[in-house]
C-alpha positions, -999 to 999 in steps of 0.1 A, spaced: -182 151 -80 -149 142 -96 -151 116 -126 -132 86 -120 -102 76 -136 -107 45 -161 -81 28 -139 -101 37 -108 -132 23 -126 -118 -13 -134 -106 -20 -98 -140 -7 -85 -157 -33 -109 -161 -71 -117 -121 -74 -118 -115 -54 -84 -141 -80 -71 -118 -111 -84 -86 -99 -74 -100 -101 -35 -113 -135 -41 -78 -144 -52 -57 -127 -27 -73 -136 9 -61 -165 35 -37 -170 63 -9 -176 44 -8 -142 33 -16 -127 64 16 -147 76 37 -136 49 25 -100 54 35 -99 92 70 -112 85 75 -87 59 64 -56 81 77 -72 114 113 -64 90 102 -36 75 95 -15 105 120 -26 131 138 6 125 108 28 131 101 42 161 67 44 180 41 41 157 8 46 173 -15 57 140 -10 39 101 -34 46 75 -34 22 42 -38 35 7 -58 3 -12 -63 -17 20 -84 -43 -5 -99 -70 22 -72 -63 46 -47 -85 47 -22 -56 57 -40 -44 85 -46 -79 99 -4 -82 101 -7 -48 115 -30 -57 141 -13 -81 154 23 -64 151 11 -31 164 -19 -44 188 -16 -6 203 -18 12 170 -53 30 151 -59 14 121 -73 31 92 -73 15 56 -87 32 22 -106 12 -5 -123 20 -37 -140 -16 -42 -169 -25 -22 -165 -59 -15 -131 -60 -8 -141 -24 20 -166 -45 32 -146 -75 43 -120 -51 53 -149 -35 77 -156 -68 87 -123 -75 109 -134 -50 129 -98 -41 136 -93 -8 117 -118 18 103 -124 16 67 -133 47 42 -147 36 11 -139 57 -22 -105 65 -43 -72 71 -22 -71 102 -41 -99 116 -29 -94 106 8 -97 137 31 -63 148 45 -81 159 76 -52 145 99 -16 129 97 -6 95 108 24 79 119 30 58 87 13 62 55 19 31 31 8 9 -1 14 -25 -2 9 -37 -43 -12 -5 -53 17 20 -71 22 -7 -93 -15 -9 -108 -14 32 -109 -6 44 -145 21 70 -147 0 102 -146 -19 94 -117 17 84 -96 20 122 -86 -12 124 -69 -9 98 -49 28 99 -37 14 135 -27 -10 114 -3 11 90 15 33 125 20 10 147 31 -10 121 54 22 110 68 33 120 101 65 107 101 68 74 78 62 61 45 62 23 34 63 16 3 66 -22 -10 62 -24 -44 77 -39 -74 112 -25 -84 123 -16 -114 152 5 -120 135 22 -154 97 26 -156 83 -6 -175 46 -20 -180 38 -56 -177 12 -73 -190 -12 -82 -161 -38 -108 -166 -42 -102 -204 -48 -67 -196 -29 -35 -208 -18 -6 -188 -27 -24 -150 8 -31 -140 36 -12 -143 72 -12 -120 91 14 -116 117 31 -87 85 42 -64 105 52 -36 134 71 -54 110 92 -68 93 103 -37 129 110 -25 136 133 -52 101 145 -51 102 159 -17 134 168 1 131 167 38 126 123 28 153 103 39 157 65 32 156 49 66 160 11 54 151 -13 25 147 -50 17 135 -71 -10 112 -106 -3 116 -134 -26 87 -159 -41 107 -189 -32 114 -179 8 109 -213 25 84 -196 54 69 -167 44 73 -162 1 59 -129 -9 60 -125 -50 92 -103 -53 84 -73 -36 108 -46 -26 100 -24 4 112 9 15 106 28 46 113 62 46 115 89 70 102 127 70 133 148 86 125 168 117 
């Protein structure tokens, strides 16, 4: 069995537990469907999305109800948050490290939502190699942007945050990507505020 990174460990653990008790609500489901109803109205069909770090599953509740049609699957390495997730009964849950998630099939979209960002630097490879090779077609990505690679400080803690160009580097990464659209949400939107993040949805080439 593959040892556990130490970052893997800490979101698995007491602070993984708080940061689901922190981030569930209405609101956010809210502010989570506006920001995918924009992010995907270039996509085609999509009839199959898988989550990376699907926490208590806020994501898949905007998904739900934007694509009623679609299978849901979401990823989670913390046990409370996969059991709340499991608990919507809306999408089917697998509990352990996205890195370690079994690339048994391909989905229609493959994305993170707030997950590259708590990823140190060396692990980054490894998982844009997930959301490419589970992808079917698309890859979301909403993130925090920053033009250079930068940590922030996160809660008093060291080395859990960092912002960097996520999406640029998957494009340079792999070459049959194409940048389909982007767009950026702002803290202070009257309706639906969403703490600065910039998405990007991009598109495997035929």
């Amino acid at each position: 069995m593959r040892e556990l990174s130490e970052q893997e460990k800490f979101w698995q653990g007491d602070f993984g537990n708080q940061y689901v008790d922190r981030n569930i609500g209405k609101p956010l489901v809210a502010a989570n469907l506006a920001l995918f109803d924009r992010a995907l109205t270039r996509a085609a069909r999509i009839a199959s999305v898988v989550e990376l770090g699907t926490n208590a599953g806020n994501n898949l509740q905007a998904l739900h109800q934007l694509l009623p049609q679609s299978e849901l699957f979401g990823v989670e390495i913390n046990e409370c948050a996969c059991a709340q997730a499991r608990a919507l009964d809306i999408a089917q849950i697998w509990h352990g490290s996205l890195f370690d998630f079994p690339r048994e099939r391909t989905y229609d979209l493959s994305l993170t939502k707030g997950v590259l960002i708590h990823l140190a630097p060396e692990l980054l490879a490894s998982a844009y190699a997930q959301l490419y090779a589970l992808s079917r077609r698309y890859i979301l990505i909403a993130e925090y942007y920053s033009p250079v690679p930068m940590e922030v400080s996160y809660r008093g803690n060291s080395g859990k945050l960092f912002k960097r160009d996520f999406a640029g580097e998957m494009l340079d990464r792999y070459a049959d990507l194409q940048l389909l659209d982007y767009g950026f949400v702002y803290h202070r939107d009257a309706q639906f505020p969403a703490d600065d993040v910039t998405w990007f949805l991009l598109e495997k080439r035929p």
